[in-house]
N, C-alpha and C positions, 0 to 999 in steps of 0.2 A: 667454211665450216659453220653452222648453225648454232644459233643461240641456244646455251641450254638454259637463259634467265624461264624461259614461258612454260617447258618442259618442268623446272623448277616450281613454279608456280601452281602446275595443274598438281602437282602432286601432294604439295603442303595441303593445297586446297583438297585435294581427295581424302587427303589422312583427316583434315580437320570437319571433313562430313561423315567420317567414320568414328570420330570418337562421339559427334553430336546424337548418332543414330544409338552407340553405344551406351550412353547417358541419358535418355528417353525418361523424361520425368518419370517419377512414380505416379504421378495423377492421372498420369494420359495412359498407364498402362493398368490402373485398376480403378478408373474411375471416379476415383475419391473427388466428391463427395458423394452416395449414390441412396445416403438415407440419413435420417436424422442425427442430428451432434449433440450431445448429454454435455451443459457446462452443470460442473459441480459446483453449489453454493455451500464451503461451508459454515454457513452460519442461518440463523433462522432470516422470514419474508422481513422487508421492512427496512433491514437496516443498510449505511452506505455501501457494504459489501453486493447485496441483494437490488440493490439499485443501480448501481452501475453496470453490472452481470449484465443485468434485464435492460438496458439499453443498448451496450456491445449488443448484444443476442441477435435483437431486432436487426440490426443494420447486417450484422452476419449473415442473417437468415436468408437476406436479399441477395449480399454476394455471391453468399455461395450457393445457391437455389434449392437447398435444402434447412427445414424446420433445424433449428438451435435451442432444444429444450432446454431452461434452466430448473435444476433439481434442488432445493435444499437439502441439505445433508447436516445439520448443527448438531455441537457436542464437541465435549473435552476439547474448545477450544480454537474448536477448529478441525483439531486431529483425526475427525471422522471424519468430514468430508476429502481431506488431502489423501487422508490412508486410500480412501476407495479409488482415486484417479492414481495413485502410485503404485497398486496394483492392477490398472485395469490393462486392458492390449492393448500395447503402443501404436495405433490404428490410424489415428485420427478423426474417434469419433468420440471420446470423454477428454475432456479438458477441465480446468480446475481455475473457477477465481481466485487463487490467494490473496496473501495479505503479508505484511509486517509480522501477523504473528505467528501463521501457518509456516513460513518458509525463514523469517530471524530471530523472535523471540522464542518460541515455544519449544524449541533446541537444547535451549537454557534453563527451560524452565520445568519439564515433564520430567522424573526420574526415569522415566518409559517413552522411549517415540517413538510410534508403528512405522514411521517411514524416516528415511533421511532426505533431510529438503534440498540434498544437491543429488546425489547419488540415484534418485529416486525418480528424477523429472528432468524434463526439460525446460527451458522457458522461451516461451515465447514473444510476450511482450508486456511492458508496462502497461495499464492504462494509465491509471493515474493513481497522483498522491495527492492524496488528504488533509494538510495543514492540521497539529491542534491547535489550541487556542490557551493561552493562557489567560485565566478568567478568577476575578476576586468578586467576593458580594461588593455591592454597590455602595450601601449606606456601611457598612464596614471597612470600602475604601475611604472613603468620605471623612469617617470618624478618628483614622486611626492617618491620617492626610497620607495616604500611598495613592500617589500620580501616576509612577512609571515604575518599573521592574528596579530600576535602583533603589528606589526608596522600599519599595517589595525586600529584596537582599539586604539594605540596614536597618530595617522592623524585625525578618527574621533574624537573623545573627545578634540583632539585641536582646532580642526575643525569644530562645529558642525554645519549642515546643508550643508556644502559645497560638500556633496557627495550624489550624488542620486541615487535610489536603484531601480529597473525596478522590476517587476513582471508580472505574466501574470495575472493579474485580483487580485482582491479585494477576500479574504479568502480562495486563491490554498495556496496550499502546501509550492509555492515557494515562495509568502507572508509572508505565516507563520514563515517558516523558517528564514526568516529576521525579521522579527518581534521579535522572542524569540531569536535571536541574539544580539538585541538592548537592550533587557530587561534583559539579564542576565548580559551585558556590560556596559550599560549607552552610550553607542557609539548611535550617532545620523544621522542618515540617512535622506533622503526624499524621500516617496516613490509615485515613480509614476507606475500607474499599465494600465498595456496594453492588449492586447485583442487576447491572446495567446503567449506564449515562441517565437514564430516565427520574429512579428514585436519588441519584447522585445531584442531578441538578437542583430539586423539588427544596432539598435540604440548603444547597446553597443559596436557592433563592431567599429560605428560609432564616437564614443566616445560623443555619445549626453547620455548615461547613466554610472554610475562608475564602479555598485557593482550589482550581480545576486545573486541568492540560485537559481538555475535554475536545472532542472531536468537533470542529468545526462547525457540520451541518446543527447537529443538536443542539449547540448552544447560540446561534445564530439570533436566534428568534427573541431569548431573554437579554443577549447583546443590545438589540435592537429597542426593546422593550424598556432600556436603562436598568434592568434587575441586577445585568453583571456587566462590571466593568473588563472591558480589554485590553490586558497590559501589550499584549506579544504573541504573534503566530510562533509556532516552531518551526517552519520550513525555512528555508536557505533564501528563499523568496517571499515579498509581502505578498497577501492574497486578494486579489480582484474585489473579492467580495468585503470585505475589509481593509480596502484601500490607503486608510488616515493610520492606520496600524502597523507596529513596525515588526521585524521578527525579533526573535528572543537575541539574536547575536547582535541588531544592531541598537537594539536598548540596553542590554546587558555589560558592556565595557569586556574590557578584554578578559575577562576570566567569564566569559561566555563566548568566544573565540572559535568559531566551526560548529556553535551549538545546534543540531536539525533531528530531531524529532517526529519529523510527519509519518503520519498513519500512509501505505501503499498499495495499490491494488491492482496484481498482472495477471495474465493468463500463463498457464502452466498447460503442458501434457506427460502424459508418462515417458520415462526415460527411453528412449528406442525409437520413437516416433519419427520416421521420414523426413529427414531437413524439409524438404519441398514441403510436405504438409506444414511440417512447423512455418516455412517462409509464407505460405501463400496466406496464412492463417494472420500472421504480422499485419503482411501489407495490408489486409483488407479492413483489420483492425485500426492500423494506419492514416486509412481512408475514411475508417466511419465514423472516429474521434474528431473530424474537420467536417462533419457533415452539419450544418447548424441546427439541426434538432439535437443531436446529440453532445455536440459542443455546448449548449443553451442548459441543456440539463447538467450537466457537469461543472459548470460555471456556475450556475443554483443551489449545488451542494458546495460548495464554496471550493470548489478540487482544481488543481494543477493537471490537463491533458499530457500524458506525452506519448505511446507507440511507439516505443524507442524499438532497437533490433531484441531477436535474442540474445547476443553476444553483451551487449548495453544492459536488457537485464540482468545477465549469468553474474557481474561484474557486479550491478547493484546487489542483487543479495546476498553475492562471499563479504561487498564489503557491510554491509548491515549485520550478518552474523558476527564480522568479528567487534563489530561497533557494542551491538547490546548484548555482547557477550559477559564485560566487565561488570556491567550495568546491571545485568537479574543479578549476577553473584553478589554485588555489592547492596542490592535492594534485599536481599535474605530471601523473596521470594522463591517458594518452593512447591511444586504440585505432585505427587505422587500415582 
């Protein structure tokens, strides 16, 4: 009597060519990519968000052999550019830089959100995260003998209100970041909020402000220059670029316990968008963050790579919402 192992075998094998032929990427069946890909910047040229875009872009442009225009879209926050990729068609050919505040704080913070940051999109992938920096005037640290973030927490709590804490605007990043510093501390700040990292610094240089959480890149250069001293990154991680630097958790003592703060920046597409588009868009992103041009420049802005999955993202930003959830309410911060 014959074997039915072989007869078994051809037929698995027929069923499993038939479900392949049944599952026929979407790429290969409409050509995606077959014309230019719109990333949304929203925020104005110039800044870390618009920087990093415009490097992704480049290395895209290559994989996928089609132009990767990057568009600024700025305003309310952000919320202009995220609204326009949360309505556009889920295609795969607008995609969105977000950020930290496009897709966790600004949830919290707008009485009005044109879009919902999970509901609305998909994610694709991290690039990277941003470190701030926690930063005092110099000859301020000097005078008043603050070394390290300890001595930072027993000047303020001795001190409360006599140290004012600059920002760039009411619910950035670098807000927040002082914000959930105060609230894990009881350390009391006052905070005045400026109208970009630019005129915020200018003052602290000036010794007209004490204490920043200021984004990395920007305050790099007066770190360097001895203007501002550096207590503490906010990432989970020290940062390359600030190597002798420790993070807020591991100078802080245990009532800074899990403290992370960094500013983040992924790509997004609208909600609907083709897994395969979403995946192929990953990997290649994947790839071009390892590319050493574009590793070299992200490692400049003093930022953390990663291209994690989307699944990896999806996870980072439920858990980031419900992180500076507590944190806008508690900062009173409010935008209408």
């Amino acid at each position: 009597m014959p074997s039915i192992l072989p007869i078994r075998r051809l037929l698995l094998g027929a069923a499993a060519l038939a479900a392949c032929a049944q599952a026929l990427p979407v790429l290969a069946q409409s050509g995606w990519p077959n014309k230019p890909i719109r990333m949304v910047v929203p925020f104005a040229p110039g800044g870390t968000t618009d920087i990093l875009a415009r490097a992704v872009a480049v290395e895209l442009t290559k994989s996928l052999g089609q132009p990767v225009v990057v568009d600024n879209k700025a305003g309310a926050g952000g919320n202009i550019g995220a609204d326009i990729v949360a309505k556009a068609a889920p295609d795969g050919y607008t995609i969105l830089m977000g950020t930290v505040g496009t897709h966790a704080i600004n949830k919290w913070l707008y009485d009005k959100m044109p879009y919902d940051p999970v509901k609305d999109f998909a994610p694709i992938s991290l690039v990277a995260g941003v470190p701030n920096v926690m930063v005092v005037n110099a000859d301020k640290a000097r005078a008043l003998k603050i070394h390290n973030v300890q001595d930072f927490i027993a000047y303020a709590k001795a001190n409360p209100g006599k140290l004012n804490m600059a920002s760039s605007g009411n619910g950035t990043s670098i807000h927040m970041a002082g914000e959930l510093f105060k609230t894990m501390t009881g350390a009391y700040m006052v905070h005045f909020p400026y109208k970009g990292s630019g005129p915020a610094l200018m003052d602290m240089v000036g010794g007209n402000m004490d204490v920043m959480f200021d984004n990395l890149p920007s305050a790099l250069q007066q770190i360097k220059a001895g203007k501002l001293t550096a207590l503490a990154v906010t990432s989970a991680q020290r940062s390359a670029a600030l190597p002798d630097v420790p993070t807020v958790e591991q100078a802080g003592g245990p009532a800074l316990k899990g403290f992370e703060a960094s500013s983040w920046f992924g790509l997004l597409a609208p909600a609907g968008t083709p897994p395969e588009i979403v995946n192929r868009i990953q990997q290649d992103v994947a790839k071009a963050i390892k590319t050493p041009e574009v590793s070299e420049r992200l490692l400049a802005q003093g930022a953390i790579p990663s291209g994690n999955t989307p699944q990896q993202f999806a996870a980072l930003i439920a858990a980031e919402l419900k992180k500076w959830q507590p944190v806008v309410k508690a900062s009173g911060a409010k935008v209408d």
